[in-house]
Structures are given as C-alpha cells and as structure tokens.
C-alpha positions, 0 to 999 in steps of 0.5 A: 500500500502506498499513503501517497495521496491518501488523506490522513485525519491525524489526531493529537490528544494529550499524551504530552510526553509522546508528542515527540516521538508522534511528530517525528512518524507524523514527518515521514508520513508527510514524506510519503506523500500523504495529505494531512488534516491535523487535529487536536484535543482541547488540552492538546491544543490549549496546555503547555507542559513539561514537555513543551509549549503549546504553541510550539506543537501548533507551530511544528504540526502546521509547517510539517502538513502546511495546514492549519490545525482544526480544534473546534468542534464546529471544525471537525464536525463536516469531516465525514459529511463532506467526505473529507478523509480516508482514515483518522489516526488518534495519536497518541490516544489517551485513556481519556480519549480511548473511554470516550470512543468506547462509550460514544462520548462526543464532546471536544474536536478528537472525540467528534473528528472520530464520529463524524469519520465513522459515518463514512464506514472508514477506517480509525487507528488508535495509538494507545498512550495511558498510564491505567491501559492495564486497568480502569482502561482495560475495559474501553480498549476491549471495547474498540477492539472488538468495534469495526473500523477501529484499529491498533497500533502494536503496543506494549507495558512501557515502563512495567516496573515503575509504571506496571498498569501503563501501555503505550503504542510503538511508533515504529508500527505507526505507518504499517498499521495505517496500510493495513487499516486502510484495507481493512486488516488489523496488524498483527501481532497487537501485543508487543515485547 
C-alpha cells in the first residue's frame, strides 16, 4: 500500500510526553506523500507542559502538513459529511480519549473528528498512550477492539516496573498499521515485547 495521496485525519490528544516521538512518524508520513488534516484535543491544543509549549506543537504540526490545525468542534464536525478523509489516526490516544470512543462520548474536536469519520464506514487507528491501559482502561480498549473500523497500533507495558498498569503504542508500527487499516486488516501481532 502506498499513503501517497491518501488523506490522513491525524489526531493529537494529550499524551504530552509522546508528542515527540508522534511528530517525528507524523514527518515521514508527510514524506510519503500523504495529505494531512491535523487535529487536536482541547488540552492538546490549549496546555503547555513539561514537555513543551503549546504553541510550539501548533507551530511544528502546521509547517510539517502546511495546514492549519482544526480544534473546534464546529471544525471537525463536516469531516465525514463532506467526505473529507480516508482514515483518522488518534495519536497518541489517551485513556481519556480511548473511554470516550468506547462509550460514544462526543464532546471536544478528537472525540467528534472520530464520529463524524465513522459515518463514512472508514477506517480509525488508535495509538494507545495511558498510564491505567492495564486497568480502569482495560475495559474501553476491549471495547474498540472488538468495534469495526477501529484499529491498533502494536503496543506494549512501557515502563512495567515503575509504571506496571501503563501501555503505550510503538511508533515504529505507526505507518504499517495505517496500510493495513486502510484495507481493512488489523496488524498483527497487537501485543508487543
């Protein structure tokens, strides 16, 4: 499969501390020829953390697609009335996020971004990034897996020891799991050493 052409709603919610690492796999998809609809969450688009400005993500995320950021609801909701996308990738996708999606809670830009696409029976990757994956979120991450047009990107404990509930995606399957989503395939293996 090739992304060249393919028009990627790329959602950003507030899993600060993979922002980085989400950009850099956002680079090489723009690379690849894809056209990109950024978006992000309230916080992700409003907070500065410790892991940087917010202002410094909006900056960064529009020169790399050469698009303005949508993050309003009113700013995602044509998305899938208007057929606007081919996929949409939450990434990375909060627990917050993740419950919101599993029990159709539509009430910011990422979580209507999603709905909207879904009227269009098209395909949503989620990059998993929550610090209670492996309880409280146990449940809603169940719940996406087994809903059609959700799929995920491998993930894995991050930090078993000291954060032993905690699971994040791997970027290095970011691209291969859009390929495999946009034909209607979930990569496999899901789980990740």
């Amino acid at each position: 499969m090739n992304l060249e052409g393919k028009r990627i709603g790329f959602v950003f919610t507030g899993s600060f501390c993979n922002f980085r690492k989400t950009i850099d796999e956002l680079k090489k998809i723009v690379q690849l020829g894809a056209k990109i609809v950024p978006i992000m969450s309230e916080n992700s688009y409003t907070l500065d953390t410790k892991y940087g400005k917010a202002d410094d993500f909006i900056n960064e995320i529009e020169e790399i697609t050469e698009t303005k950021i949508l993050h309003t609801i009113q700013e995602v909701e044509p998305l899938g009335p208007k057929d606007m996308l081919d996929i949409i990738v939450v990434a990375p996708a909060t627990g917050n996020t993740i419950a919101k999606l599993a029990n159709d809670i539509t009430d910011g830009p990422a979580t209507m971004a999603a709905r909207s696409h879904l009227r269009q029976e098209r395909p949503i990757v989620i990059a998993i990034s929550t610090n209670n994956g492996l309880s409280g979120a146990g449940e809603n991450i169940g719940k996406l897996l087994n809903r059609k047009h959700y799929y995920f990107v491998p993930f894995r404990q991050d930090n078993p020891f000291t954060k032993p509930r905690s699971i994040c995606f791997d970027s290095s399957f970011l691209i291969k799991t859009i390929e495999y989503a946009l034909e209607g395939e979930q990569i496999q293996p899901i789980l990740i050493w």
